[in-house]
KOLMI-809860 format. One record per residue: z, y, x of N, C-alpha, C in turn. Coordinates in steps of 0.05 Angstrom, whole numbers, padded with zeros to 5 digits, always signed. Layout:
N
ZYXZYXZYX...
This chain:
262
+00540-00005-02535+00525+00014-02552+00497+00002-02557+00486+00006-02587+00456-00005-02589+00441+00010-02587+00418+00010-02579+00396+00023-02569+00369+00011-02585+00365+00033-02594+00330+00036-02618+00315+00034-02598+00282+00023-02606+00267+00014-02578+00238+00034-02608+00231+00045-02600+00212+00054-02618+00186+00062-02615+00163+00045-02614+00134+00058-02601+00115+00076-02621+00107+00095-02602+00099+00114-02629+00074+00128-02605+00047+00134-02621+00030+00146-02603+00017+00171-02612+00011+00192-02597-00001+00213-02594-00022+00221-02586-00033+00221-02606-00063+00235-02606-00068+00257-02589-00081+00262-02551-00070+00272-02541-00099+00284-02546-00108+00316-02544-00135+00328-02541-00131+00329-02522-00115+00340-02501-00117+00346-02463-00116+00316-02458-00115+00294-02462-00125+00275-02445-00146+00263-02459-00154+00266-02483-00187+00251-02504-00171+00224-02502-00148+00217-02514-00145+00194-02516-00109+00185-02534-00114+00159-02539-00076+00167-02555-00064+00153-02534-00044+00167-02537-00023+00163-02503-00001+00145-02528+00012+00118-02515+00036+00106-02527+00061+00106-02510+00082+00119-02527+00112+00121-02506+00127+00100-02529+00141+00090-02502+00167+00073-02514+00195+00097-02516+00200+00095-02535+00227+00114-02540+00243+00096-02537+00271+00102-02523+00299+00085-02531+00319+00104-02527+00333+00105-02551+00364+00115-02558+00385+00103-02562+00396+00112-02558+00425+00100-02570+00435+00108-02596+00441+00087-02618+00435+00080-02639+00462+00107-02650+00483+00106-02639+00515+00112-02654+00525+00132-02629+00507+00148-02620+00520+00182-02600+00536+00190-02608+00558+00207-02607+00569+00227-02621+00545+00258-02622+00538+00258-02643+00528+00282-02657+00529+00310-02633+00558+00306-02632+00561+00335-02630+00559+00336-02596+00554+00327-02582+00544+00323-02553+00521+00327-02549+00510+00340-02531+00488+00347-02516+00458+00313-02519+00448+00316-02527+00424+00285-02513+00408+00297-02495+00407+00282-02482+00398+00285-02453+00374+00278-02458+00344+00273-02427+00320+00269-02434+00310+00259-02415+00306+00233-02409+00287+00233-02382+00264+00225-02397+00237+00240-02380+00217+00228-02387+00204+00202-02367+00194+00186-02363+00195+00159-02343+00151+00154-02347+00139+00157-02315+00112+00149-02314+00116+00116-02318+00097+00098-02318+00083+00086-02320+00103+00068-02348+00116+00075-02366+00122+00073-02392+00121+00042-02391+00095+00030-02391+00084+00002-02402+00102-00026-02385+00126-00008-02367+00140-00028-02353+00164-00027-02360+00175-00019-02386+00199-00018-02398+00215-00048-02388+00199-00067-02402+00217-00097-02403+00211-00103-02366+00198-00103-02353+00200-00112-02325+00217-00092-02313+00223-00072-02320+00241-00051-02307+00267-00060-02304+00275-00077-02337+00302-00087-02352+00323-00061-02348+00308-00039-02358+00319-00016-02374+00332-00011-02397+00332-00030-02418+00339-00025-02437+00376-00042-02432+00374-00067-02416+00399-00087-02404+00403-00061-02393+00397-00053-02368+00414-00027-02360+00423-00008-02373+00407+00001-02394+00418+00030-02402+00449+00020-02423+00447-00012-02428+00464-00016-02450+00482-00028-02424+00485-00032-02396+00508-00040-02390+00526-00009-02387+00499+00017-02378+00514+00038-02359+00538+00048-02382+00523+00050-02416+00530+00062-02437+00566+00047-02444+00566+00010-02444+00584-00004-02448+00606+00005-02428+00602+00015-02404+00627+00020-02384+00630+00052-02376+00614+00069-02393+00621+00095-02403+00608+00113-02376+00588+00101-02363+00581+00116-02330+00552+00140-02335+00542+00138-02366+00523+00154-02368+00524+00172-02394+00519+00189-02393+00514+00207-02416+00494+00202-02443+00494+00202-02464+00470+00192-02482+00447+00209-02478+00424+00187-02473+00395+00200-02471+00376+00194-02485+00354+00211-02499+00329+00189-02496+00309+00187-02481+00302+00168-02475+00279+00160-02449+00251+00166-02465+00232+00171-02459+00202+00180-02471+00189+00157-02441+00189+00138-02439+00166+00119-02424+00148+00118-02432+00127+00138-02422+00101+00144-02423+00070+00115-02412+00069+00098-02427+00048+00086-02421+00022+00102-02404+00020+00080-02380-00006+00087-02369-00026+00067-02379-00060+00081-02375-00075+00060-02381-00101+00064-02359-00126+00063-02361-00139+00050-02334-00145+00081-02322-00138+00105-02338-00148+00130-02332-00117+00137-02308-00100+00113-02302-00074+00124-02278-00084+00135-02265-00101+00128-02237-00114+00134-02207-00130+00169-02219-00133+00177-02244-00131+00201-02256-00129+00214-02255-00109+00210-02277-00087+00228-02293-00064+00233-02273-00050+00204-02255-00031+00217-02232-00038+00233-02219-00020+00243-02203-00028+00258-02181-00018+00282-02176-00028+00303-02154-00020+00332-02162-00040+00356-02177-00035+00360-02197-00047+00382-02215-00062+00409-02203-00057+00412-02175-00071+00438-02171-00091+00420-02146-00088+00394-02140-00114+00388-02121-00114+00361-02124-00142+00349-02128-00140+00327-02120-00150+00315-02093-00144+00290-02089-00143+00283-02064-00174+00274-02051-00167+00260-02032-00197+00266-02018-00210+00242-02021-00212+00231-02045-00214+00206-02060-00239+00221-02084-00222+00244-02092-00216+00258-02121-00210+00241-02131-00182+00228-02129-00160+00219-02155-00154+00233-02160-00135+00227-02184-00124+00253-02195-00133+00283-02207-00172+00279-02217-00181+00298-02224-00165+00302-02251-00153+00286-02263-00143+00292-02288-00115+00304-02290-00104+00308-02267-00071+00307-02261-00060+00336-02278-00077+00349-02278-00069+00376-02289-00074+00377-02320-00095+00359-02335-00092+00356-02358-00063+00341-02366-00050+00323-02347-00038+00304-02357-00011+00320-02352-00005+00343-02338+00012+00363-02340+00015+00380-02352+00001+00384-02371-00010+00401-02395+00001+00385-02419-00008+00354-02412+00002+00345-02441+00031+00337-02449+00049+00335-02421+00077+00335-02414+00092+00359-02426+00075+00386-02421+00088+00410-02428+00080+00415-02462+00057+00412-02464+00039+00419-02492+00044+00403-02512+00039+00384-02514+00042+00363-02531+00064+00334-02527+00080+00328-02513+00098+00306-02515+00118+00321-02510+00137+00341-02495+00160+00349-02505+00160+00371-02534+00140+00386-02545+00139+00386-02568+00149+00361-02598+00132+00343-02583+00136+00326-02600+00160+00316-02610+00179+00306-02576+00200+00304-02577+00226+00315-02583+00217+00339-02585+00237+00364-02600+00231+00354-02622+00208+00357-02643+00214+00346-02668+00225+00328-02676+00205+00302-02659+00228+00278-02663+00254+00264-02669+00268+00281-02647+00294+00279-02649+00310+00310-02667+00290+00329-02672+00306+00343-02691+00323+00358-02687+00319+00369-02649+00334+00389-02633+00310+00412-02621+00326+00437-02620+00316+00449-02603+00315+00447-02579+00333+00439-02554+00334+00433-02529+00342+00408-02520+00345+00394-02507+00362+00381-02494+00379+00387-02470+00392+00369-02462+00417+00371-02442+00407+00377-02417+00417+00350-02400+00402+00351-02372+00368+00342-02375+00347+00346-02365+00313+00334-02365+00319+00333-02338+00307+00306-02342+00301+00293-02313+00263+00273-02321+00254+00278-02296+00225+00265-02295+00230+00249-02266+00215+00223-02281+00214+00186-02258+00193+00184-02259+00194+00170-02240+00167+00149-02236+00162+00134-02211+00152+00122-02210+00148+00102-02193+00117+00102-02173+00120+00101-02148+00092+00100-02133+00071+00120-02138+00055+00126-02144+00040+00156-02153+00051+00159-02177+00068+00143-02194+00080+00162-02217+00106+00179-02214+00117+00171-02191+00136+00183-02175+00132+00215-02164+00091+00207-02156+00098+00231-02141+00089+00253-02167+00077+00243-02183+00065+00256-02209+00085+00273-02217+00114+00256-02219+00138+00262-02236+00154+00291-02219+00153+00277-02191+00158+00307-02174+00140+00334-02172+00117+00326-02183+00091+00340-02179+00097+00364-02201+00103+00351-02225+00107+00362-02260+00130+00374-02259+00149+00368-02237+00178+00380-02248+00182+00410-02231+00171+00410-02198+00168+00418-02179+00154+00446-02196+00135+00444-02211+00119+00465-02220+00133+00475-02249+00154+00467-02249+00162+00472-02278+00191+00476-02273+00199+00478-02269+00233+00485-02265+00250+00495-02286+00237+00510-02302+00254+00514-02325+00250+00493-02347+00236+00480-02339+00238+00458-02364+00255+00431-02358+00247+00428-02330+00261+00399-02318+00290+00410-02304+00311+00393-02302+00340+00398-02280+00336+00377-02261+00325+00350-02266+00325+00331-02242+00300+00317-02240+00284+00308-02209+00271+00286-02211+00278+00259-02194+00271+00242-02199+00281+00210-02187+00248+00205-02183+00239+00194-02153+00218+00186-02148+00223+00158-02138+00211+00136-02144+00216+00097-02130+00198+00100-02111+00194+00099-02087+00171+00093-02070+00146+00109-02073+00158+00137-02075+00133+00153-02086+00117+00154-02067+00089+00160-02075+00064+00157-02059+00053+00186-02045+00084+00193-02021+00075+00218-02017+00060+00218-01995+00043+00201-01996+00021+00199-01966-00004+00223-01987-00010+00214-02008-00024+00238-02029-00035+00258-02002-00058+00254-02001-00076+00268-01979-00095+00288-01979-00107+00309-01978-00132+00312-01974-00142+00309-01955-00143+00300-01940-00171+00283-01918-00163+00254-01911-00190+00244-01909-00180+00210-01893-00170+00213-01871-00157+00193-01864-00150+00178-01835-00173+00183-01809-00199+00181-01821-00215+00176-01807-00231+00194-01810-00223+00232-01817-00236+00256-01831-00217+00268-01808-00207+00265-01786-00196+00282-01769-00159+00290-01784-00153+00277-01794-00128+00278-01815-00109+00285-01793-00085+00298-01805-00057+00298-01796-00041+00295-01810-00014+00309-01811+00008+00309-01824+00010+00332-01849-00011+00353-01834-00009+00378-01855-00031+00374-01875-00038+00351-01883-00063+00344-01904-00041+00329-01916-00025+00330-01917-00006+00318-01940+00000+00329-01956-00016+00333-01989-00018+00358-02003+00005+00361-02019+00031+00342-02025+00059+00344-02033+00082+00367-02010+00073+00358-01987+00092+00375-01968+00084+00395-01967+00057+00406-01968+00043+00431-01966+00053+00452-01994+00052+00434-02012+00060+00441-02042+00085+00455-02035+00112+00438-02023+00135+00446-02022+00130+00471-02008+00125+00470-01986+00126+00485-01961+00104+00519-01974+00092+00515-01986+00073+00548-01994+00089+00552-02018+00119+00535-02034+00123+00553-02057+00132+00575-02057+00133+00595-02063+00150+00626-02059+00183+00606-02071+00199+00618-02061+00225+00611-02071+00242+00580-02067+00264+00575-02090+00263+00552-02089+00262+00544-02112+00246+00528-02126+00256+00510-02158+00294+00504-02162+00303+00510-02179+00324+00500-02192+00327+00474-02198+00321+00454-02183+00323+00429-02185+00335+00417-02165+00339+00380-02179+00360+00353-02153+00343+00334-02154+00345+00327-02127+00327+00304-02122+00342+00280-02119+00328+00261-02133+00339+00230-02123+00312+00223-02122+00313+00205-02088+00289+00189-02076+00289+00174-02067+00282+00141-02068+00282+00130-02061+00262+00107-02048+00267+00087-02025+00244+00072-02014+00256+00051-02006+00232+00032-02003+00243-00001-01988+00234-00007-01965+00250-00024-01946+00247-00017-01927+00215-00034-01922+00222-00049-01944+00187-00068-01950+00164-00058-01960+00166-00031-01962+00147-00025-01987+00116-00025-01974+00110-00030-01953+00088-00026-01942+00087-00034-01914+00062-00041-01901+00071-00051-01863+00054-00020-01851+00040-00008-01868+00020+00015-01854+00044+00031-01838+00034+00041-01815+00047+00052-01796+00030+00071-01788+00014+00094-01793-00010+00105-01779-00002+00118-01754+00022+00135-01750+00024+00142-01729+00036+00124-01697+00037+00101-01713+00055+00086-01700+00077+00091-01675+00093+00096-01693+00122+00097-01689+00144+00091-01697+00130+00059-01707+00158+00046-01718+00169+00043-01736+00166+00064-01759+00174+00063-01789+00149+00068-01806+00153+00055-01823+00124+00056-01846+00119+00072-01857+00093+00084-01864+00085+00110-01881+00103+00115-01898+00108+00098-01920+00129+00114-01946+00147+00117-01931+00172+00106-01917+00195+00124-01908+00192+00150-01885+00170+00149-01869+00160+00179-01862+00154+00197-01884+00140+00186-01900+00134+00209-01916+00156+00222-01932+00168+00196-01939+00191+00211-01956+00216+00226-01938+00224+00225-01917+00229+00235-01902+00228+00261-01886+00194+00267-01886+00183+00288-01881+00185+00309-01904+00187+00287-01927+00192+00315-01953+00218+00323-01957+00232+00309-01950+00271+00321-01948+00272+00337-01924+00266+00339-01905+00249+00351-01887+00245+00384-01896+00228+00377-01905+00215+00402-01927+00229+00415-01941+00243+00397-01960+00262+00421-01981+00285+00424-01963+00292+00409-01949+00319+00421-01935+00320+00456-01926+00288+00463-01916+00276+00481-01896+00278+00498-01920+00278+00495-01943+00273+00511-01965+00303+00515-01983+00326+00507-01963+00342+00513-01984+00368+00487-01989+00349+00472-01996+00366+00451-02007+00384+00438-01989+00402+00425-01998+00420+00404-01983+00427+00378-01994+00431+00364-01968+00443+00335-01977+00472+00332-01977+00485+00317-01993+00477+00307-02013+00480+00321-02044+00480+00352-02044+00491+00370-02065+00466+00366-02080+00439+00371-02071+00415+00370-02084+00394+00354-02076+00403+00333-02058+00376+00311-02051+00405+00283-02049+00388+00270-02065+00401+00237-02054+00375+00220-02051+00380+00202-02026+00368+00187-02009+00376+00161-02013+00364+00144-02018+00367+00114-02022+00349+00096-02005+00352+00084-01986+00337+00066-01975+00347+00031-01984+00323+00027-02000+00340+00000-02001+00324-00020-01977+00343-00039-01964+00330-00060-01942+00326-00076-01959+00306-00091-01948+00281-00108-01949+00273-00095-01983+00282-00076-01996+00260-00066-02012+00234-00066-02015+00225-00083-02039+00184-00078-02037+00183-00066-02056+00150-00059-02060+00137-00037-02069+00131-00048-02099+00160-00056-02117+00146-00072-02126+00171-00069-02160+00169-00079-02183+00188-00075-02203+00211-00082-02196+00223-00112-02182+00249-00119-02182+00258-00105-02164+00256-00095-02146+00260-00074-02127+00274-00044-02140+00253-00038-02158+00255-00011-02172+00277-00009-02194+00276-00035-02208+00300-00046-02218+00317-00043-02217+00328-00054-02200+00349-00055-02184+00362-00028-02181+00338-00009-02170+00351+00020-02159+00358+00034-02195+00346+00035-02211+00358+00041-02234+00371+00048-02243+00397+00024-02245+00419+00046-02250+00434+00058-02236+00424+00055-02208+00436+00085-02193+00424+00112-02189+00404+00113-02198+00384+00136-02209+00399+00143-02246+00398+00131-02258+00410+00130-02281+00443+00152-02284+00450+00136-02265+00490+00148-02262+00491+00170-02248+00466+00171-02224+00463+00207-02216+00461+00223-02228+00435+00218-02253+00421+00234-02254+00435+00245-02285+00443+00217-02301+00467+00230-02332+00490+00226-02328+00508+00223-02301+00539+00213-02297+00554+00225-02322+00562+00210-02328+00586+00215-02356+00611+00233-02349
């Protein structure tokens, strides 16, 4: 199947700046089927991802559903715009995180309804990678009727309010806290994944590295809230995984075949 690669940018007022997404479709869908929607953070890594080779092998052996991807370019306002939308961290990153969740809801799936010339789409799923990961969980987590799935690569759920060296613990981890005070549960599936490389930090030292505690601690979390494995959380550890594109790559199209299985 061929796949349209199309860059188009949006004049965003909630971020004072034009945001550029790489669109890719599949050229020859059948019409009368559902299109699906993931939206994907840091956009500007389409060709290092080798997403577009994937999406045309998953489509050639019939393992995914037709989508279009919206890869949202980042630019130097990331350390921002990521983040979580109701706090930022004890950095203040992420003072922008709630505009940039505003322009997800306000202005780019708007857009993309026009675009494509539908009122809804199928399955929505939101990615990302390392704080765009946790951004992506951040945006979907608070939105549930808009999103059905998120896929996070090595998400950056260390996301803190206090330092290390500010008397810190485990409950200044303002993603788990997020899960853990929501009333209810979101209507959503998680796919998450980490390498076993992605980092040597160990703070509590005990052997396994911050990102797979953390991410761990947050399955952890939604379990406590509901969810189960593997009906609504899938876990991916890849070994010697780094924190890094070929890595993330790699995990792709198995995030891909979860998340639109044909």
């Amino acid at each position: 199947m061929t796949i349209t690669e199309e860059t188009i940018t949006i004049n965003s007022k909630l971020l004072g700046r034009d945001v550029t997404c790489s669109l890719l479709m599949p050229v020859d869908y059948n019409k009368t089927e559902a299109l699906n929607l993931l939206l994907l953070n840091d956009g500007q890594e389409v060709e290092n991802l080798q997403l577009i080779p994937a999406l045309q092998q998953l489509y050639n052996t019939s393992k995914i559903k037709p989508l279009l991807v919206a890869a949202i370019h980042a630019n130097e306002d990331r350390l921002q715009e990521y983040g979580t939308a109701s706090q930022a961290d004890y950095k203040n990153r992420g003072s922008k995180a709630s505009d940039y969740n505003q322009f997800i809801l306000d202005e780019l799936l708007p857009f993309l309804h026009q675009y494509v010339g539908i009122k809804s789409f199928g399955t929505t799923a939101f990615a990302g990678f390392s704080l765009g990961g946790l951004t992506a969980f951040d945006v979907a987590w608070h939105n549930p009727e808009v999103f059905d799935k998120v896929g996070v690569f090595s998400g950056s759920f260390w996301w803190r309010s206090k330092g290390l060296d500010e008397g810190y613990s485990d409950n200044d981890r303002i993603m788990h806290r997020l899960v853990k005070d929501t009333p209810g549960k979101p209507e959503l599936k998680f796919w998450l994944q980490t390498g076993t490389h992605d980092e040597t930090a160990d703070r509590n030292q005990n052997g396994i590295i911050d990102s797979i505690d953390d991410t761990i601690d947050l399955i952890a979390a939604l379990e406590l809230k509901g969810y189960q494995r593997p009906a609504d959380i899938q876990y991916v550890e890849v070994v010697g995984g780094k924190h890094d594109m070929p890595t993330w790559a790699a995990a792709m199209p198995k995030f891909l075949t979860w998340a639109f299985k044909a």
